[in-house]
PDB file of N, CA, C and O in Angstrom:
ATOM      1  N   UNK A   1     143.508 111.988 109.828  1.00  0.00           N
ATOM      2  CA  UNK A   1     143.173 112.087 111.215  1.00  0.00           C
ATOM      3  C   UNK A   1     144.444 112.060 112.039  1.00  0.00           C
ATOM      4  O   UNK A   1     145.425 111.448 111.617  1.00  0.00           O
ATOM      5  N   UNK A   2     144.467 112.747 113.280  1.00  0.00           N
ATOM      6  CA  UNK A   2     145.680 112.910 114.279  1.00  0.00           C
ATOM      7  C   UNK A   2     145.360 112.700 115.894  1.00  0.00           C
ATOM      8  O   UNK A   2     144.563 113.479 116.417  1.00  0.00           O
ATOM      9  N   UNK A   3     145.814 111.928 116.479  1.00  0.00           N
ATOM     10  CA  UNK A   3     145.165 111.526 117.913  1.00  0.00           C
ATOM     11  C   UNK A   3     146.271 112.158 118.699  1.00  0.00           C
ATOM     12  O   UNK A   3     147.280 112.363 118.024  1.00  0.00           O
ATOM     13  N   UNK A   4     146.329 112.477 119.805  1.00  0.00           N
ATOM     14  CA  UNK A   4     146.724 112.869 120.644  1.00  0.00           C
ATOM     15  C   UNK A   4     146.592 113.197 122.503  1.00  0.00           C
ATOM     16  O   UNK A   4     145.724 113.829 123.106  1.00  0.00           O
ATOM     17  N   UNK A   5     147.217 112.836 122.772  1.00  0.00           N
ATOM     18  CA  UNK A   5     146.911 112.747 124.299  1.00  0.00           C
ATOM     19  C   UNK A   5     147.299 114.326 125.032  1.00  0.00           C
ATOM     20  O   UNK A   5     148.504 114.503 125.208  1.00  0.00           O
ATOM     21  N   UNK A   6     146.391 115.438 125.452  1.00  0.00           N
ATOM     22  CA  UNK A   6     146.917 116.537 126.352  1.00  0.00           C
ATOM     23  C   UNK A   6     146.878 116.046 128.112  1.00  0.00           C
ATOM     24  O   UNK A   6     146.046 115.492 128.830  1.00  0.00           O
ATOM     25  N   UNK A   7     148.476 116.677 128.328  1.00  0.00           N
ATOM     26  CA  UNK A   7     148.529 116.758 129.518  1.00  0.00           C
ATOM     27  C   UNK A   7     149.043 115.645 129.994  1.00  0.00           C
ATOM     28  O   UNK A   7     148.522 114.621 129.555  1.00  0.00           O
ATOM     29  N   UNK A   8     150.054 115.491 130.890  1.00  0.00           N
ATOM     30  CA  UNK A   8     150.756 114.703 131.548  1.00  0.00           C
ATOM     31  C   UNK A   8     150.751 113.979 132.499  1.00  0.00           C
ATOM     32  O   UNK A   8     151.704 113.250 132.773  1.00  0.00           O
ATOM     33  N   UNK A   9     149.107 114.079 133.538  1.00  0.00           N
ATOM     34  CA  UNK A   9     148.621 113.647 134.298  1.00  0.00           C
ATOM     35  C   UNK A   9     147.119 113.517 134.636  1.00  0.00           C
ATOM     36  O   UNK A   9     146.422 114.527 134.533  1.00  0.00           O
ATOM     37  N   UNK A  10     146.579 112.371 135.025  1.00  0.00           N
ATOM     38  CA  UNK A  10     145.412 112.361 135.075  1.00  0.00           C
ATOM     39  C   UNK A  10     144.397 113.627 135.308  1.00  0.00           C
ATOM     40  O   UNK A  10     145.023 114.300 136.127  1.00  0.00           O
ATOM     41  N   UNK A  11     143.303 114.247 135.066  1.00  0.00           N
ATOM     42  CA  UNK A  11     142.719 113.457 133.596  1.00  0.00           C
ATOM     43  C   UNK A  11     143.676 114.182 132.316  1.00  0.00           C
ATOM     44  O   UNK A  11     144.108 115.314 132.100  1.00  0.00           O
ATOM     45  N   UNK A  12     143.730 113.035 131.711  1.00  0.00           N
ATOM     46  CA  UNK A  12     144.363 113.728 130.429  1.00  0.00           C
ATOM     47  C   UNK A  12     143.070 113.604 129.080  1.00  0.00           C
ATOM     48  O   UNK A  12     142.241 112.695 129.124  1.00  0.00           O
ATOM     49  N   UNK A  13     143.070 114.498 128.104  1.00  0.00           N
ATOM     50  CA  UNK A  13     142.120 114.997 127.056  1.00  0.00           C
ATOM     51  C   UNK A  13     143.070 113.719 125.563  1.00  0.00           C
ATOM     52  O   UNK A  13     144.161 113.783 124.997  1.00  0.00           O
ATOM     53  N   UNK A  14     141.989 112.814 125.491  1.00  0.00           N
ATOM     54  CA  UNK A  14     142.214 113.098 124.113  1.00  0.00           C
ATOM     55  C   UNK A  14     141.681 113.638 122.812  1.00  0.00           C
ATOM     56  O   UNK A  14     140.513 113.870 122.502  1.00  0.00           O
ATOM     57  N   UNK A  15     142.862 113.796 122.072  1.00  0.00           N
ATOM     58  CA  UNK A  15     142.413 114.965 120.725  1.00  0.00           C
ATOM     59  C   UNK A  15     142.178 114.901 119.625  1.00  0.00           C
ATOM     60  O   UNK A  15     142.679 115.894 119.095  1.00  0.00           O
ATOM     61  N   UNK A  16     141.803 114.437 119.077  1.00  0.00           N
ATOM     62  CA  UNK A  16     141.161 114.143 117.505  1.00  0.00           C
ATOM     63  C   UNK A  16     140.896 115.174 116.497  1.00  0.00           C
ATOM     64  O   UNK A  16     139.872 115.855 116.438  1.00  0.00           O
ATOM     65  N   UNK A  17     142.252 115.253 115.437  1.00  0.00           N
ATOM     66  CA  UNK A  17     141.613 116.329 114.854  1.00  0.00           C
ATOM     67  C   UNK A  17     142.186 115.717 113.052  1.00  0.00           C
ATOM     68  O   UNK A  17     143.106 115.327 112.332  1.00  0.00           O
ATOM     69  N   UNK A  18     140.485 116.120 113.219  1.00  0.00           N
ATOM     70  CA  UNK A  18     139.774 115.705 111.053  1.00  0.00           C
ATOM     71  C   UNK A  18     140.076 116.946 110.199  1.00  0.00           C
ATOM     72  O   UNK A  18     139.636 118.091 110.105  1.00  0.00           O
ATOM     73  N   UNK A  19     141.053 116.178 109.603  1.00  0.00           N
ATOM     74  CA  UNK A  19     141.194 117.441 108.236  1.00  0.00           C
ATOM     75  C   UNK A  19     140.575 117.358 107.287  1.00  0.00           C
ATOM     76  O   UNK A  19     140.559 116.180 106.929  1.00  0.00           O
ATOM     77  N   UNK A  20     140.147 117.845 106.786  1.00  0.00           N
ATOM     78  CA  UNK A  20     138.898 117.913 105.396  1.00  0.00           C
ATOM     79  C   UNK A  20     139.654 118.582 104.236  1.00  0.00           C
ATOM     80  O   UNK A  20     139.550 119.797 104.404  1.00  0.00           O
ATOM     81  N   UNK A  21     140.350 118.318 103.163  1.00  0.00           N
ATOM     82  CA  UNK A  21     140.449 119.369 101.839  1.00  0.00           C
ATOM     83  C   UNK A  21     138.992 119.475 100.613  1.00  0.00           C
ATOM     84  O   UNK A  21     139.017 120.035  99.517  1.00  0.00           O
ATOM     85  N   UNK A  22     138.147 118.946 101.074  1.00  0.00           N
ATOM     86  CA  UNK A  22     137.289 118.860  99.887  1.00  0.00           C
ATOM     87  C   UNK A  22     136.542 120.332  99.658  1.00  0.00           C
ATOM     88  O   UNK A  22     136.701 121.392 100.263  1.00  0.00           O
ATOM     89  N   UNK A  23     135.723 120.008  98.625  1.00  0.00           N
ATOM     90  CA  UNK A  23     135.487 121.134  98.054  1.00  0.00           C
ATOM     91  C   UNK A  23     134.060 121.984  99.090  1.00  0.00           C
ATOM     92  O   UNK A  23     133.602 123.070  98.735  1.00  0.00           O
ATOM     93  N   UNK A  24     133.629 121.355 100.151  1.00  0.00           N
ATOM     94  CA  UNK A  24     133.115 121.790 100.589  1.00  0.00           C
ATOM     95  C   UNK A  24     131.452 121.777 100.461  1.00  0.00           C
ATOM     96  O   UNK A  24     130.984 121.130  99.523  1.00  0.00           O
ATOM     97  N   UNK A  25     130.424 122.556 101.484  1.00  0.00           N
ATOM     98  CA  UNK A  25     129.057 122.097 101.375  1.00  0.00           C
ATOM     99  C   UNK A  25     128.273 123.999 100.846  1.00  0.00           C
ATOM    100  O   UNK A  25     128.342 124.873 101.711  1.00  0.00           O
ATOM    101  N   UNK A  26     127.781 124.269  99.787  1.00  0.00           N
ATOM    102  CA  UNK A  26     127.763 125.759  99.332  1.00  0.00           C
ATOM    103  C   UNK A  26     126.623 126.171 100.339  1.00  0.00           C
ATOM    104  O   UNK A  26     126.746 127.322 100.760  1.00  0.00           O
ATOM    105  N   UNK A  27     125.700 125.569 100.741  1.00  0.00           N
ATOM    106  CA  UNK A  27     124.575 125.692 101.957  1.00  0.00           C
ATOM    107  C   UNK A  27     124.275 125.448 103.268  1.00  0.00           C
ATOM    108  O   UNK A  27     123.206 125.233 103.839  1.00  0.00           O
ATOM    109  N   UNK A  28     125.473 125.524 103.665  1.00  0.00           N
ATOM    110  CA  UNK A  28     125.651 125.022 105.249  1.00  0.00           C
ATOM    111  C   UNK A  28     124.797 125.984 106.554  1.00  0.00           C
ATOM    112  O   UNK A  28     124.347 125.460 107.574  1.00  0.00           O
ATOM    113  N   UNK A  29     124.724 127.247 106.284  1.00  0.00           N
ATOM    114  CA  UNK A  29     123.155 128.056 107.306  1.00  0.00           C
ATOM    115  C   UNK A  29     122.217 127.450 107.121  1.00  0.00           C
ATOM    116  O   UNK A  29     121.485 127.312 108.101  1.00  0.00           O
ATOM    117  N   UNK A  30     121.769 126.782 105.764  1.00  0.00           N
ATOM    118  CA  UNK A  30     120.648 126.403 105.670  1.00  0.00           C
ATOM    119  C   UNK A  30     120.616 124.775 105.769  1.00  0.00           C
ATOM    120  O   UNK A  30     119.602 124.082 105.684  1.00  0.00           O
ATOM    121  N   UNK A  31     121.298 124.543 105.870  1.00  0.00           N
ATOM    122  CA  UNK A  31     121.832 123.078 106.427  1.00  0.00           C
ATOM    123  C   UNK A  31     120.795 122.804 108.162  1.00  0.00           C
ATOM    124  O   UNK A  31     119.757 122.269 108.553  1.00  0.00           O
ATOM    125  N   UNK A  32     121.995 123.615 108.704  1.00  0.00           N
ATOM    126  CA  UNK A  32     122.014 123.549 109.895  1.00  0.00           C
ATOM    127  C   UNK A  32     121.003 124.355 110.607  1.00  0.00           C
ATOM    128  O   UNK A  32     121.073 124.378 111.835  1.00  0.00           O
ATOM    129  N   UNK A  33     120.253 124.892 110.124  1.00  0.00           N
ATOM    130  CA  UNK A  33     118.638 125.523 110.177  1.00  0.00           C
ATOM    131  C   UNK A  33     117.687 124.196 110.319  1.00  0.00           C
ATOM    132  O   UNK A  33     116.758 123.980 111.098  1.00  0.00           O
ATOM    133  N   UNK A  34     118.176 123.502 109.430  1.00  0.00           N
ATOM    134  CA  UNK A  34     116.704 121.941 108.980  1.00  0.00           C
ATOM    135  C   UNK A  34     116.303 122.614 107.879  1.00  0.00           C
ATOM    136  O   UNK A  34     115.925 121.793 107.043  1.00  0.00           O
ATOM    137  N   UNK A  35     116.218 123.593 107.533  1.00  0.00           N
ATOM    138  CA  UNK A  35     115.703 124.017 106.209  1.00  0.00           C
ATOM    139  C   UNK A  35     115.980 123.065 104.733  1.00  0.00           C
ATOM    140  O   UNK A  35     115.168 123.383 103.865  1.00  0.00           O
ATOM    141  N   UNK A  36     116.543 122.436 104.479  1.00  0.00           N
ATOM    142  CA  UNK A  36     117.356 122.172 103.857  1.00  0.00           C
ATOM    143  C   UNK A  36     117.087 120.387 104.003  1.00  0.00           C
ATOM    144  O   UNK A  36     117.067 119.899 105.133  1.00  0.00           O
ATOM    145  N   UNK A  37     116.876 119.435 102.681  1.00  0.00           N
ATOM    146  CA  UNK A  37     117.238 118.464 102.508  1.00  0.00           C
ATOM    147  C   UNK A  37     117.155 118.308 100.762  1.00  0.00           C
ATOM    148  O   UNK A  37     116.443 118.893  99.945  1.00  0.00           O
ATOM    149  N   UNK A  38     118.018 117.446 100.626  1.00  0.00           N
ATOM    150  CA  UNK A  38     118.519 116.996  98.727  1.00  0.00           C
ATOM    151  C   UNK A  38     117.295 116.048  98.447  1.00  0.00           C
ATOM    152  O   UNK A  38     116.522 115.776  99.365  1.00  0.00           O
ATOM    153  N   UNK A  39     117.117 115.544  97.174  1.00  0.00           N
ATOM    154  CA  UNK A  39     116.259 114.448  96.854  1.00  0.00           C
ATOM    155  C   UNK A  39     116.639 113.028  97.499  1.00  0.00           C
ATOM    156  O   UNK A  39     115.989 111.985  97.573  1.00  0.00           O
ATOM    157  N   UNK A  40     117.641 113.289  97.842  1.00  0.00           N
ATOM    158  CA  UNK A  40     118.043 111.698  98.419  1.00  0.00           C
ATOM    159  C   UNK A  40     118.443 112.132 100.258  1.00  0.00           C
ATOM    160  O   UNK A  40     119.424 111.687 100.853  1.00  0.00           O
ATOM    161  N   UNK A  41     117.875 112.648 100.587  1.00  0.00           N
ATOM    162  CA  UNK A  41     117.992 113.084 102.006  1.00  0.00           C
ATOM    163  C   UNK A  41     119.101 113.418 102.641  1.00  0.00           C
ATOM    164  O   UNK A  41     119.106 113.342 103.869  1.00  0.00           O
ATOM    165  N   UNK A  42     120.290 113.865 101.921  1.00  0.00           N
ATOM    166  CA  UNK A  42     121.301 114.276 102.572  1.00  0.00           C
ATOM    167  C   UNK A  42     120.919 115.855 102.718  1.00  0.00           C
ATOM    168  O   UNK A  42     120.270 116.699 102.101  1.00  0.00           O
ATOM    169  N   UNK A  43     121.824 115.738 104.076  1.00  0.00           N
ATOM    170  CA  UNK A  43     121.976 117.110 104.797  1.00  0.00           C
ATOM    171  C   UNK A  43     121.350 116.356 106.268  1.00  0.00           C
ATOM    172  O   UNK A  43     121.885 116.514 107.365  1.00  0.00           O
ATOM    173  N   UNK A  44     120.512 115.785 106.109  1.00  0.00           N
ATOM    174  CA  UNK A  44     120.016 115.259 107.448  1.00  0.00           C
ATOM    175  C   UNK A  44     121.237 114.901 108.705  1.00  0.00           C
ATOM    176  O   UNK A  44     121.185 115.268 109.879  1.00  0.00           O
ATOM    177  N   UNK A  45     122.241 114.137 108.095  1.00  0.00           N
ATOM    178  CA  UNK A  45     123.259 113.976 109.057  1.00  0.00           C
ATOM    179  C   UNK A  45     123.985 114.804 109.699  1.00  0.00           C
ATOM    180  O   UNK A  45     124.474 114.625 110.815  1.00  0.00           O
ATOM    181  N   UNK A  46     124.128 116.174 108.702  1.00  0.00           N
ATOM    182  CA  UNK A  46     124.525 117.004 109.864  1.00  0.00           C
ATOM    183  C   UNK A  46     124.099 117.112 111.061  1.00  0.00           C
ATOM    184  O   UNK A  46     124.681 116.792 112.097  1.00  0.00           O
ATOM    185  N   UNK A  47     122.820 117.680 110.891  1.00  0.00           N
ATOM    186  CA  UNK A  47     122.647 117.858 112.280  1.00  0.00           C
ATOM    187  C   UNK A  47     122.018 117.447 113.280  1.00  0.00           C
ATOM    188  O   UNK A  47     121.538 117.931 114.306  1.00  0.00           O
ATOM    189  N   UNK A  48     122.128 116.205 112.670  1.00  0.00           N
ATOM    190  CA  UNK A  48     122.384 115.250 114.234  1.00  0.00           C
ATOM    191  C   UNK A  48     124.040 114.929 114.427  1.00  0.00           C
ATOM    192  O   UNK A  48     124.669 114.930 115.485  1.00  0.00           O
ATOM    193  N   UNK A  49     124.435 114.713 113.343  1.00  0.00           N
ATOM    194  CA  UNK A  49     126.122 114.886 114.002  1.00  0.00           C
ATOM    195  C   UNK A  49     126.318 116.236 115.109  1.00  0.00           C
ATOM    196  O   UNK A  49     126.805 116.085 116.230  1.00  0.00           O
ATOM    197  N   UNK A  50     125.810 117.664 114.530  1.00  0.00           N
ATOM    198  CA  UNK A  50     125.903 118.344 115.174  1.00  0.00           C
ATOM    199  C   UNK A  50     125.189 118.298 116.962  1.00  0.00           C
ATOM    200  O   UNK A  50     125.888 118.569 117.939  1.00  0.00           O
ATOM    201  N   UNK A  51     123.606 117.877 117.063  1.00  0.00           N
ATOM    202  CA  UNK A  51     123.183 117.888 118.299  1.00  0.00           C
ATOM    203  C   UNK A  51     123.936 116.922 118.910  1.00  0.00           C
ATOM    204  O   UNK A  51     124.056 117.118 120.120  1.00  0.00           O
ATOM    205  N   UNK A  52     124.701 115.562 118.321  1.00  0.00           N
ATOM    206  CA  UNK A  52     125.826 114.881 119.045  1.00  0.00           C
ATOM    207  C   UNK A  52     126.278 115.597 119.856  1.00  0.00           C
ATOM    208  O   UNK A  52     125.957 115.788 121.029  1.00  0.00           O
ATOM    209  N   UNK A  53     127.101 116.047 119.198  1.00  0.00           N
ATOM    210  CA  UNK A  53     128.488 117.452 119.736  1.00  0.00           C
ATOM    211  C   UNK A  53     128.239 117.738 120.748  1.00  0.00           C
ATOM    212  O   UNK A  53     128.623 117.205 121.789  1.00  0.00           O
ATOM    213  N   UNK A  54     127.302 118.953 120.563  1.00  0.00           N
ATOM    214  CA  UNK A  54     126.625 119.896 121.345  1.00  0.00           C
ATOM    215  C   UNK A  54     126.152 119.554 122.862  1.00  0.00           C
ATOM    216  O   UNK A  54     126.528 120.239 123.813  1.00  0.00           O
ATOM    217  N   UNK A  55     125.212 118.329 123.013  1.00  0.00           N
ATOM    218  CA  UNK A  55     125.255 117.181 123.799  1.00  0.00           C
ATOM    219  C   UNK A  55     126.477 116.605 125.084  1.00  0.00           C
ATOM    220  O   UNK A  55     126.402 116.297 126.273  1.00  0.00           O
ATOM    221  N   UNK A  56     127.620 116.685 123.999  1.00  0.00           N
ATOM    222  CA  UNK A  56     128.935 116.084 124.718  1.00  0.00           C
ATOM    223  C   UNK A  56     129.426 117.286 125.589  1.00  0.00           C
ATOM    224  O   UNK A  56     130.140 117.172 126.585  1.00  0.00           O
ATOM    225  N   UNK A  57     128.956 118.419 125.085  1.00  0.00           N
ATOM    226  CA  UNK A  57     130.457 119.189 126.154  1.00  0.00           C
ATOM    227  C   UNK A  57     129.144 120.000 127.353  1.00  0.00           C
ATOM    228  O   UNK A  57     129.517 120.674 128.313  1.00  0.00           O
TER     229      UNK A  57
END
């Protein structure tokens, strides 16, 4: 993770940015559809992480 402050005067943005190397999710359209949950209910967090987001800006 990397934090950062933009801009030199009020309001200033801060920046948060998550690097990921992993191997990744092979069903992510269908993720983020709702289509989609495992036997143990993952996938669900996406997207409410996602309507988070979406929400904020």
């Amino acid at each position: 993770m990397e934090f950062s402050l933009e801009g030199a005067t009020a309001p200033q943005l801060l920046i948060i940015k998550v690097t990921d190397h992993g191997p990744g999710i092979p069903n992510v359209p269908e993720i983020l559809e709702g289509r989609y949950t495992s036997r143990t209910g993952m996938g669900l967090g996406i997207i409410g992480a996602r309507r988070l987001v979406d929400q904020s800006n």
